[in-house]
C-alpha positions as semicolon CSV with decimal commas, in nm:
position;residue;x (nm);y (nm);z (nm)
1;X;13,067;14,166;10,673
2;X;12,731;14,023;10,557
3;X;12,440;14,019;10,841
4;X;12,263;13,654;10,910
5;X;11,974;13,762;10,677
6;X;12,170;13,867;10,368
7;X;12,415;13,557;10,295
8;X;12,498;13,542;9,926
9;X;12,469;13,156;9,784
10;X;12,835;13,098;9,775
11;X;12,801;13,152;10,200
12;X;12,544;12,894;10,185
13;X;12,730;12,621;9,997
14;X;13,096;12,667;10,111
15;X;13,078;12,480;10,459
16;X;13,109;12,088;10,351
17;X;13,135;11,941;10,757
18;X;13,174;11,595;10,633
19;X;13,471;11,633;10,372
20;X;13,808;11,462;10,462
21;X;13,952;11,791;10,433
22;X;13,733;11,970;10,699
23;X;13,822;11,665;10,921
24;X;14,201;11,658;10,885
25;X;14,179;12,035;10,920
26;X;13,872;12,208;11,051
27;X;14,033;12,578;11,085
28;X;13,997;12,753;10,834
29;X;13,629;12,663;10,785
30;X;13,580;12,793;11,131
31;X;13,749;13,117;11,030
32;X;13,568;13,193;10,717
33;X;13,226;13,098;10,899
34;X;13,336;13,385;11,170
35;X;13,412;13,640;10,879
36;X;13,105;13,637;10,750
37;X;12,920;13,685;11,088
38;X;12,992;13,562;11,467
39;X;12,605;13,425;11,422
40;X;12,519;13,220;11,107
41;X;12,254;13,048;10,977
42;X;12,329;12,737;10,780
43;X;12,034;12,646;10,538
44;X;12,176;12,326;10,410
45;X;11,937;12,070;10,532
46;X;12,158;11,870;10,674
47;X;12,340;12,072;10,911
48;X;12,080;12,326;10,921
49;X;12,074;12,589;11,205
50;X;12,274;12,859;11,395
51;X;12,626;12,815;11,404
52;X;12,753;13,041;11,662
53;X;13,129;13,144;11,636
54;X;13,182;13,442;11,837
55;X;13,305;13,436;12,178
56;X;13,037;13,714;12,337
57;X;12,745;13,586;12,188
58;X;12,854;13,215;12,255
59;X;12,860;13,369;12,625
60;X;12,515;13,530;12,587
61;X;12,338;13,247;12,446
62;X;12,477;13,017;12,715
63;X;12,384;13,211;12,925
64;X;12,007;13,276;12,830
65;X;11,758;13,042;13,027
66;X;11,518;13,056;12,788
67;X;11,784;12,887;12,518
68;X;11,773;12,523;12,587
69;X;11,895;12,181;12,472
70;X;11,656;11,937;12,259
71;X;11,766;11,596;12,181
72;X;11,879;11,492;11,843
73;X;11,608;11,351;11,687
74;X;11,268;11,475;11,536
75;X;11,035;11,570;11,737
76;X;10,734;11,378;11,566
77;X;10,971;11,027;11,499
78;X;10,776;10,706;11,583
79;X;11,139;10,527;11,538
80;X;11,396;10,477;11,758
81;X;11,229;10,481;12,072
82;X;11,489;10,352;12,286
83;X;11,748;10,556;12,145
84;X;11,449;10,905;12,256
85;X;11,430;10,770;12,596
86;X;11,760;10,763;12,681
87;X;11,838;11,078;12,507
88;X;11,544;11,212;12,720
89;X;11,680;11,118;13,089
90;X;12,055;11,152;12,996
91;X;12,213;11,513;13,147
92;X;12,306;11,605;12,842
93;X;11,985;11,691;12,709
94;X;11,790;11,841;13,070
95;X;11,751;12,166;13,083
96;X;11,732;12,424;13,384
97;X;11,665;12,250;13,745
98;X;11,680;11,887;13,628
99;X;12,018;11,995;13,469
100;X;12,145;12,092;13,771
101;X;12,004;11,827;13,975
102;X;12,144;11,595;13,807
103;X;12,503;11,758;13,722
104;X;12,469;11,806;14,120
105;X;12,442;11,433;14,193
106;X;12,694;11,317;13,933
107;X;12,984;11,566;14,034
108;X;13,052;11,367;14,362
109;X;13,143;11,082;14,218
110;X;13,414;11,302;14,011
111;X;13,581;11,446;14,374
112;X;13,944;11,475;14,395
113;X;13,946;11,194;14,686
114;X;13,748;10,941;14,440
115;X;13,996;10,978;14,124
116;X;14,316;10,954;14,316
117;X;14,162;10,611;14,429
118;X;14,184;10,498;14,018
119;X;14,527;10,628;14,001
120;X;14,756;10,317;14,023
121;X;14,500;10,174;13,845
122;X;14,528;10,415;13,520
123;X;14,917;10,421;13,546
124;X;14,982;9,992;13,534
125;X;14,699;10,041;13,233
126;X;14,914;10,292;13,060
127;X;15,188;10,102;13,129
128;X;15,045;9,764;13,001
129;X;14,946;9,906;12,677
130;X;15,276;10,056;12,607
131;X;15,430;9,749;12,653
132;X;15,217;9,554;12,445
133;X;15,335;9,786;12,162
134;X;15,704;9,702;12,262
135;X;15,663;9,338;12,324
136;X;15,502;9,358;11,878
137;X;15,822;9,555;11,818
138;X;15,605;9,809;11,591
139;X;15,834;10,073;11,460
140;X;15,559;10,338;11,501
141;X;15,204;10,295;11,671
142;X;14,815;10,449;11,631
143;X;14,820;10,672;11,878
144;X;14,423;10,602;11,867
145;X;14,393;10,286;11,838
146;X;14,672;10,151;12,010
147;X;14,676;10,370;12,309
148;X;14,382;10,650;12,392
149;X;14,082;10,464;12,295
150;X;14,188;10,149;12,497
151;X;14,349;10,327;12,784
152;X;14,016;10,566;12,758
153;X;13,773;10,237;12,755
154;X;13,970;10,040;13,021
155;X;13,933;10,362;13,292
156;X;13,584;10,435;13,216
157;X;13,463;10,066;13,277
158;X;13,669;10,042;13,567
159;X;13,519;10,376;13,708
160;X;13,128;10,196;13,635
161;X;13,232;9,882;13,784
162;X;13,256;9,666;13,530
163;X;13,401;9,297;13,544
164;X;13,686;9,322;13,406
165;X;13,617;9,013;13,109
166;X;13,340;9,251;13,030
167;X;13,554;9,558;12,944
168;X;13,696;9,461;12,611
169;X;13,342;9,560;12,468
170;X;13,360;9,893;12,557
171;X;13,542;10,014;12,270
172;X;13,330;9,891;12,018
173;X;13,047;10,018;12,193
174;X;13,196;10,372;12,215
175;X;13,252;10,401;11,880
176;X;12,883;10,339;11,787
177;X;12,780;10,533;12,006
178;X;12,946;10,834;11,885
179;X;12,820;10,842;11,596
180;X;12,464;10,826;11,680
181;X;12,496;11,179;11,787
182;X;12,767;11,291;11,585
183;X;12,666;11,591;11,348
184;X;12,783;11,381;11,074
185;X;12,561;11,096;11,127
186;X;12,367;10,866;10,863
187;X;12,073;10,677;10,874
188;X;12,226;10,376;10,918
189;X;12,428;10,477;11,220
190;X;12,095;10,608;11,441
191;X;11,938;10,255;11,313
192;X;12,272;10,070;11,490
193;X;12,263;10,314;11,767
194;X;11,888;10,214;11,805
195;X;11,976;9,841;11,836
196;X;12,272;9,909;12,091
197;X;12,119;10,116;12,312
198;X;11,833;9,874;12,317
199;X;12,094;9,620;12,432
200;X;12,293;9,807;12,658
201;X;11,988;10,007;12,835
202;X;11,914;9,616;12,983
203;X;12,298;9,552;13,040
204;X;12,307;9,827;13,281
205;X;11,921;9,773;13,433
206;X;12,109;9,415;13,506
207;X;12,408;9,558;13,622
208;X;12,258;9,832;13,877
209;X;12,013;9,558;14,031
210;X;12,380;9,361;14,108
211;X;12,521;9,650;14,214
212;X;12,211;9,753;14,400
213;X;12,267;9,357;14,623
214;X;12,666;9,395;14,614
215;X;12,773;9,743;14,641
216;X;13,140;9,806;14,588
217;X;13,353;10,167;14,537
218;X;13,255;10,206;14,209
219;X;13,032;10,482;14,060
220;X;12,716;10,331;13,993
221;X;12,705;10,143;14,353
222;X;12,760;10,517;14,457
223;X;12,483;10,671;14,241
224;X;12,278;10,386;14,358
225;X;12,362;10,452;14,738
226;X;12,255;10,831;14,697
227;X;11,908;10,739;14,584
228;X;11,846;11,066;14,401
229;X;11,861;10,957;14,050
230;X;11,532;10,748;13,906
231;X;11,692;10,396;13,741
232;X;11,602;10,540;13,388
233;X;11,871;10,852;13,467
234;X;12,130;10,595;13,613
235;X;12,122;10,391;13,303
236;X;12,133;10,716;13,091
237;X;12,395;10,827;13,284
238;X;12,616;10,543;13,250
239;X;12,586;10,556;12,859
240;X;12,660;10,910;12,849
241;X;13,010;10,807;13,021
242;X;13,086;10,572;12,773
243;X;12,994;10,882;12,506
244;X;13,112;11,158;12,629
245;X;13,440;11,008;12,837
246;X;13,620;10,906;12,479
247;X;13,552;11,157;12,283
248;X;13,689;11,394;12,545
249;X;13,949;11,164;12,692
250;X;14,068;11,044;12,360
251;X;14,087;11,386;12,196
252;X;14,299;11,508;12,418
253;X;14,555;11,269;12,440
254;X;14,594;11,241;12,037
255;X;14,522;11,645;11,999
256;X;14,809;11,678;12,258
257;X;15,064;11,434;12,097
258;X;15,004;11,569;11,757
259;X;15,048;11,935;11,872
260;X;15,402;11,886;12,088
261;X;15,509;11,670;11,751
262;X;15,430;12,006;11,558
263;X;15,624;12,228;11,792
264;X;15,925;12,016;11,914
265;X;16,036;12,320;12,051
266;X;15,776;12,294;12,324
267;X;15,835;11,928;12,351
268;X;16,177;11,969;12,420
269;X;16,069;12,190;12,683
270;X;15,823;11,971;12,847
């Protein structure tokens, strides 16, 4: 097994993270990364940095305080300044107390009693999209597209509170969004994420100052109510939702349909 320091130059050019077959299977990359060391260093300029694969120092490191987040983007960069302020006040990126604070004031809205309220709402919406597919008569459907990135969008607007002719624009939004802090991402993607988040950053100032006159039980009339976040953290918090609730949400489903397809034994079962 090689050490981090003494990588020969076939170690250094042998992880392509953007090839189609990485993405359609990203295993045994992973596993020839970890046989060379549980702690690499990737030189390629691109995707340069530590790539930690071991399960005890993936502990350790997450568990060191003085390892911490950084946003995304250079530290120097005169561009994209809406796209560094939100990545600034959004949870992802705090570090230490503000993490928690934060994390702290978030997690209520996520109680047990709160989700069961959205419950009838997320069955009818699974529901409704599987019988749109019906009502086409499609012999086979995107599991994606036709059913975890809507059902995904549909529940996370409804959990903001927003009107429901608004909602339809949450997918497209999502996507873009994604890929402004995707490892992956171009030029041109930050530059698109720059103009949306420019946009949506004064949707959601609008939408909290309506929510802030007409409460109602949704999350960001309940983040408003609790007073502890600053408007700037609100907004970034609400974006982050949009992120990080479809890649999770979406993954999932389609990760779980594909993997009871591949084992029908444990379908059967289930």
């Amino acid at each position: 097994m090689s050490s981090p320091n003494h990588l020969t130059r076939e170690d250094l050019i042998s992880f392509p993270l953007n090839t189609h077959q990485f993405i359609n299977n990203p295993y045994p990359t992973y596993s020839h990364i970890q046989s060379i060391h549980p702690v690499y260093w990737n030189a390629k300029r691109k995707y340069r940095g530590w790539f930690i694969t071991g399960y005890n120092e993936a502990k350790t490191a997450l568990k060191d305080s003085r390892l911490e987040n950084r946003i995304p983007l250079p530290v120097m960069t005169k561009k994209y300044q809406h796209l560094r302020k939100l990545l600034t006040n959004m949870l992802l990126y705090k570090n230490q107390m503000d993490h928690i604070r934060i994390r702290k004031i978030v997690s209520k809205a996520f109680s047990p009693r709160r989700i069961s309220y959205y419950q009838p709402y997320i069955k009818n919406t699974v529901h409704e999209l599987l019988e749109d597919c019906t009502k086409q008569r499609k012999k086979t459907i995107d599991i994606i597209s036709d059913f975890a990135f809507p059902l995904t969008s549909l529940v996370i607007a409804k959990l903001l509170g927003i009107p429901e002719k608004e909602r339809h624009h949450f997918r497209k939004w999502a996507i873009q969004l994604v890929k402004t802090i995707d490892l992956s991402r171009s030029k041109v993607d930050i530059q698109k994420g720059e103009y949306l988040i420019e946009r949506l950053m004064k949707y959601f100032q609008h939408l909290i100052h309506e929510k802030t006159n007409n409460p109602d039980h949704d999350l960001i009339s309940l983040l408003i109510k609790d007073e502890q976040l600053t408007e700037e953290e609100l907004i970034a918090t609400c974006i982050l939702l949009v992120i990080a609730g479809h890649e999770t949400t979406v993954n999932l489903i389609c990760n779980s349909v594909y993997s009871l397809l591949k084992h029908p034994d444990q379908l059967l079962k289930l």
